[in-house]
C-alpha positions in Angstrom: 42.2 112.9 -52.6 45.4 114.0 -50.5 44.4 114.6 -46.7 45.8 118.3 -45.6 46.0 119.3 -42.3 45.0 122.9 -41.6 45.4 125.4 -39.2 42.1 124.7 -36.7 43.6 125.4 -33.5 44.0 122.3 -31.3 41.3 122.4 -28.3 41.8 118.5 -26.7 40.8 118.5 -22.7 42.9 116.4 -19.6 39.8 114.5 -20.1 40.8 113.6 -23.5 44.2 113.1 -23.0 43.6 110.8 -19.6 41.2 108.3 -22.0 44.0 108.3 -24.8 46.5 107.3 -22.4 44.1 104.8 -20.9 43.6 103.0 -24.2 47.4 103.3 -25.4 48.1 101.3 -21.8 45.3 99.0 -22.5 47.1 98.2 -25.9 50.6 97.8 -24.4 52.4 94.6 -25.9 49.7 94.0 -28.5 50.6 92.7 -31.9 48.8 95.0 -34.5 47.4 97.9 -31.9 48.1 101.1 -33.8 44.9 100.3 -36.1 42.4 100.5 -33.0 44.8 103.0 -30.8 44.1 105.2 -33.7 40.5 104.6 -34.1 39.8 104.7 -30.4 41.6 108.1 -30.6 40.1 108.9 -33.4 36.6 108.4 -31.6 38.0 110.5 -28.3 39.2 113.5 -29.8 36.4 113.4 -33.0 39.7 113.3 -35.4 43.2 112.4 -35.3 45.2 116.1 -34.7 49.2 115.7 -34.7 49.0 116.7 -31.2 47.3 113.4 -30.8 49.9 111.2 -33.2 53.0 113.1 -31.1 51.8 111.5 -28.1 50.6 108.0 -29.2 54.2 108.3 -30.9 55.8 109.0 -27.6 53.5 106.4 -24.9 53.7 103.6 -27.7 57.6 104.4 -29.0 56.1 104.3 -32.8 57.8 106.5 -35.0 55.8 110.0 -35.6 55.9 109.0 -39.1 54.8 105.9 -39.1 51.7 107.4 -37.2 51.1 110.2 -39.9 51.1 107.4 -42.4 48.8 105.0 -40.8 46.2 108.2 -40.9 46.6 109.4 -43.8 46.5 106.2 -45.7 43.6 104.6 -44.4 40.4 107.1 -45.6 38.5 106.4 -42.3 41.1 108.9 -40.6 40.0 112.0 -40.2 43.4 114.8 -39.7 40.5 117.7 -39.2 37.8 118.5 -37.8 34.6 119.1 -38.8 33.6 122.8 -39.3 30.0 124.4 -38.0 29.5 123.6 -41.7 30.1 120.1 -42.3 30.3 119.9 -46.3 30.6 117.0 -48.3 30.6 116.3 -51.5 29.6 113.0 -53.2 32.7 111.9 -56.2 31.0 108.2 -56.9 31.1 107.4 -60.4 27.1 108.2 -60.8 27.8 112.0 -59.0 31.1 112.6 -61.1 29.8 111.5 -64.6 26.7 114.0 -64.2 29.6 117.3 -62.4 30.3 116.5 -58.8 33.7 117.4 -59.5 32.8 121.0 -60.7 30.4 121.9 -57.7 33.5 120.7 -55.5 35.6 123.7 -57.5 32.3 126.1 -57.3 32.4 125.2 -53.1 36.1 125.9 -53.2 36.1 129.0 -55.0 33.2 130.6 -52.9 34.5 129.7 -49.1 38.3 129.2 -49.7 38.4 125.8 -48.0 40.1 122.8 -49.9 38.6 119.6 -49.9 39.8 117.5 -46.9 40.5 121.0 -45.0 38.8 123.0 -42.1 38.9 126.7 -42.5 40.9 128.4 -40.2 37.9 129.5 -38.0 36.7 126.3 -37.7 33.4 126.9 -39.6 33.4 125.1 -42.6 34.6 121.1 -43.6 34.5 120.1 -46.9 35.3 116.6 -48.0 35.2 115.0 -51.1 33.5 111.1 -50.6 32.6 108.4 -52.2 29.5 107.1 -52.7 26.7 107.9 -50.4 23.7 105.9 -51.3 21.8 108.6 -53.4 23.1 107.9 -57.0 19.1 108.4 -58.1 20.1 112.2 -57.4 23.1 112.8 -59.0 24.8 115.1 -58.4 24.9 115.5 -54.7 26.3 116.9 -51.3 25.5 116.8 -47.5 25.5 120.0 -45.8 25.2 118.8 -42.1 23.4 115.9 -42.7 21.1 117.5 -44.9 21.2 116.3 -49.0 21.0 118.2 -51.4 20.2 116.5 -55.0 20.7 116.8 -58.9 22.7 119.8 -58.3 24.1 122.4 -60.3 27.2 124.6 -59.9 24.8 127.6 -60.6 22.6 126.1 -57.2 25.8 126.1 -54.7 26.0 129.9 -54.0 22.2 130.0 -53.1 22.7 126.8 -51.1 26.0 127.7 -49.2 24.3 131.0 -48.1 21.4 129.4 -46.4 24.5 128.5 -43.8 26.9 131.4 -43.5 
């Protein structure tokens, strides 16, 4: 699944910024250190905006674009962040055989937000995973935490409205 950035307005702190730039100096001159600058930014900011990559690009010297494609390579970036609504879908081979694939469309078509998006008003995520442990219910999603089992596409509209 191709990671998309969206339009979630950027809301990092000084705070923020002041531990990046603490853990970008503690890295200076290592071999290797984009990997954990990323995921200690990553753990700072909750995902990795390109506000973020722009200035690990500029305090490390990295190219921008070797940044970008660091994170959106390795799937345990994360370029949004999650909605109100965190959303996720499970595409495992036990999920997909029985129609994970068409209650990802159905949760598409009824909010508008992509998989691997945040809507624009930052209350809905949906990502498309792997598998989650639950293959015993197949289909399934996690709706902020919460699982949801041996679904249908007819069930997502009834479940989706439980968090609007």
């Amino acid at each position: 699944m191709k990671k998309k950035l969206t339009t979630v307005e950027f809301k990092g702190t000084p705070e923020q910024e002041a531990k990046l730039l603490e853990v970008i100096a503690r890295y200076e001159g290592v071999k290797g250190k984009m990997m954990p600058i990323l995921q200690e930014a990553q753990d700072i900011y909750g995902y990795l905006p390109i506000e973020v990559m722009k200035i690990v690009a500029e305090k490390t010297g990295a190219p921008l674009e070797e940044i970008f494609g660091i994170a959106t390579f390795y799937s345990q970036f994360k370029l949004n962040p999650n909605g109100e609504v965190s959303i996720a879908v499970c595409l495992g081979t036990a999920c997909y055989v029985k129609g994970s694939a068409g209650i990802l469309e159905e949760i598409t078509k009824i909010l508008g937000v992509e998989a691997g998006s945040t809507s624009s008003d930052g209350k809905y995520s949906l990502e498309a995973t792997r598998c989650i442990g639950a293959c015993g219910l197949a289909p399934v999603m996690t709706i902020n935490g919460d699982v949801y089992g041996r679904l249908t596409k007819d069930q997502v509209a009834g479940i989706l409205e439980k968090y609007r």
